[in-house]
N, C-alpha and C positions, 0 to 999 in steps of 0.2 A: 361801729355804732357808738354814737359820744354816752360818755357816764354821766355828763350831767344834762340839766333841764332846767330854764328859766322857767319862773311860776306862770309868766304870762301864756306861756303859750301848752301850761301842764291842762290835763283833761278836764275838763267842765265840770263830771261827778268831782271832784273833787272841793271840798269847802273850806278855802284857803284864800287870808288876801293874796290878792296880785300885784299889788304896787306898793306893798310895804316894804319886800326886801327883792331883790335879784333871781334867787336862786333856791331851787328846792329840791328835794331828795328825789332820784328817782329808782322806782323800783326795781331789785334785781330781779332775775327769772327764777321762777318760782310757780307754784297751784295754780296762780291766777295772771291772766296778761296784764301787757300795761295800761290797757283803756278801762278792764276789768276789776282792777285790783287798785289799791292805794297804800305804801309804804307804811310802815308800823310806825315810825318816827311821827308819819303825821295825824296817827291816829291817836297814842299819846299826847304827844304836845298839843296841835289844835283841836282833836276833837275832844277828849279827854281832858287837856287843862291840866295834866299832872303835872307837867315840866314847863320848863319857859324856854328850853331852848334843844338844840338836838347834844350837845354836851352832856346835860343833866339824862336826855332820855338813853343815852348809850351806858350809862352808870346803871341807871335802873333796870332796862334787861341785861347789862352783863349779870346784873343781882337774880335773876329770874323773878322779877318783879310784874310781869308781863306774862300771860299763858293766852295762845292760841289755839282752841282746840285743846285745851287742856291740855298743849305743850309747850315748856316755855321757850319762847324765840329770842334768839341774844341778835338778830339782824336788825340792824336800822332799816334796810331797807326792803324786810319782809313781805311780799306784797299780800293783802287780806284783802277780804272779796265778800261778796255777797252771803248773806247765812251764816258766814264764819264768828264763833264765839267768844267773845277775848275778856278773859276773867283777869282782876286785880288781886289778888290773896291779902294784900295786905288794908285792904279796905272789904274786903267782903262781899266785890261785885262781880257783878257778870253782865255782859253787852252784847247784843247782836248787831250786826253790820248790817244795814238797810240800802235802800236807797226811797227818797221821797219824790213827788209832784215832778218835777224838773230835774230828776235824774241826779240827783244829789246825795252823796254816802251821807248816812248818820249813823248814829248809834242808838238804841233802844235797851234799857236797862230791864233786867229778866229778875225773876221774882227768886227767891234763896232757895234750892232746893237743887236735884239735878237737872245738870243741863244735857239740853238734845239740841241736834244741827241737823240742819236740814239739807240736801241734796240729790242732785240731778243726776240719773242714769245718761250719761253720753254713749255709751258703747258699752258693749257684755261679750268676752270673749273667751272662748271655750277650751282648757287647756288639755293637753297630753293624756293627763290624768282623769280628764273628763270634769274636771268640776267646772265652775261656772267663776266666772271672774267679772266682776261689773267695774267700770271704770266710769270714776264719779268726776262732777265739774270742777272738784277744787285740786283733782289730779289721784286722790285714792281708789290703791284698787283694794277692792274685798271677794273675798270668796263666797258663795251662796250659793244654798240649795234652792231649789223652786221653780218657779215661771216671773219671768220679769222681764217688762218692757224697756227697749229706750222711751226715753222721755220721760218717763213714772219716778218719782220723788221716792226717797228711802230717808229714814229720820233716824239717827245715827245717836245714840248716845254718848258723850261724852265724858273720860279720854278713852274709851275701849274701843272707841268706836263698832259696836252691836250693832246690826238693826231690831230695829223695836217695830218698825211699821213700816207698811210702802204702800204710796198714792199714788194709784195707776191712771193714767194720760190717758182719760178718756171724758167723753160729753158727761158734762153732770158734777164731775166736780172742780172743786174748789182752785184757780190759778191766780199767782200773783204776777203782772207785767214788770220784768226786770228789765228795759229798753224801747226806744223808741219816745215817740213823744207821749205815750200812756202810763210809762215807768209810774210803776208805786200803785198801782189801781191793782183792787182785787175784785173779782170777777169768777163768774159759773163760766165755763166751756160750755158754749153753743154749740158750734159745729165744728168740727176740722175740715179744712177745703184740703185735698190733695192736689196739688199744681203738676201736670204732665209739661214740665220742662227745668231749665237747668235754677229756676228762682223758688225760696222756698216755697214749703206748705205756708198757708194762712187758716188763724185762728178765730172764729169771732167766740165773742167774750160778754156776758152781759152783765153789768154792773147798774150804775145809775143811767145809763145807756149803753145801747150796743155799740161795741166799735170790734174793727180789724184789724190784728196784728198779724207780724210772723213767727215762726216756731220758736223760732231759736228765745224768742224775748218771754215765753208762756215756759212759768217755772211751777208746777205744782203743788199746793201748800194745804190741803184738804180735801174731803167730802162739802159733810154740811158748812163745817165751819175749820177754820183753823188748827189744824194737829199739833202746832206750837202757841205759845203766848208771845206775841211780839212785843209787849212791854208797852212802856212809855218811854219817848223822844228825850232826850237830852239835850 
């Protein structure tokens, strides 16, 4: 598999020119895939504005100038992903990783206080010892007592990563579309359709209208309202 990636043909979420330079970072294997995730370098330098070039941003996380998840990552090519939190210490911020309208990363700056991340139950597996092991979408696994669905959000405090709360996948609350051409709409859970065959389940969803997605793109984000602050856009 080649190490590199010209920009033209790097992922679409991604908000980077393409006909300014050649060539662009591509992510190592890590939490998040390639289609899912976007290199640290480019969240730094383009989204961010810290740096002007990938030179300068490799000095700054070797510095631990960079926290992901309230851990610092010295990777350029770190992949960060959706919900993942990347705080600056030496300016005093903190960002969440979105995607908008057109399936597009941004960054949304989070209000000064502690931060929580938010994630996705993919799998829950039950060890030797009998505890409970849930295996989350950015690749974390954590131990837990309880009842917990796949699909159901757990909201993870940061860097201890605790849970604090969990939004169970069902009619009624609160989803944000991470995929497809709905990406970035929040929306009540209508119904779940279960599909008897090998294509997903599908979602309907109502916001400013109802539409239909599939599972995989319906990420949990509340009840009534929102369990985290999404900020404002930068």
């Amino acid at each position: 598999m080649s190490r590199h990636q010209k920009r033209i043909a790097s992922p679409r979420s991604w908000p980077i020119a393409r006909k300014n330079h050649t060539w662009v970072a591509k992510s190592n294997p890590g939490p998040h895939s390639a289609k899912g995730g976007i290199p640290l370098v480019v969240v730094v330098r383009d989204l961010l504005g810290l740096v002007d070039n990938s030179r300068e941003a490799k000095r700054v996380l070797h510095e631990g100038g960079v926290l992901v998840d309230g851990k610092a990552r010295k990777d350029l090519k770190f992949p960060v992903g959706i919900f993942d939190v990347i705080s600056v210490p030496a300016l005093d911020k903190k960002y969440r990783l979105l995607q908008d309208a057109k399936g597009r990363f941004n960054l949304h700056e989070l209000e000064k206080g502690e931060a929580r991340k938010l994630c996705r139950i993919e799998n829950k597996t039950t060890l030797k010892s009998g505890k409970l092991q849930l295996n989350l979408n950015d690749g974390t696994n954590i131990l837990a007592e309880g009842d917990y669905g796949t699909r159901s959000s757990v909201i993870l405090s940061i860097p201890d990563k605790e849970i604090a709360d969990v939004i169970e996948f069902k009619e009624g609350n609160l989803a944000m579309v991470v995929g497809g051409s709905h990406s970035g709409e929040v929306g009540t859970i209508k119904e779940i359709n279960v599909v008897k065959s090998s294509r997903p389940n599908r979602v309907i969803i109502s916001g400013k209208e109802d539409f239909e997605t599939t599972i995989d793109h319906v990420f949990m984000i509340g009840r009534d309202k929102p369990a985290i602050k999404l900020g404002a856009e930068i």
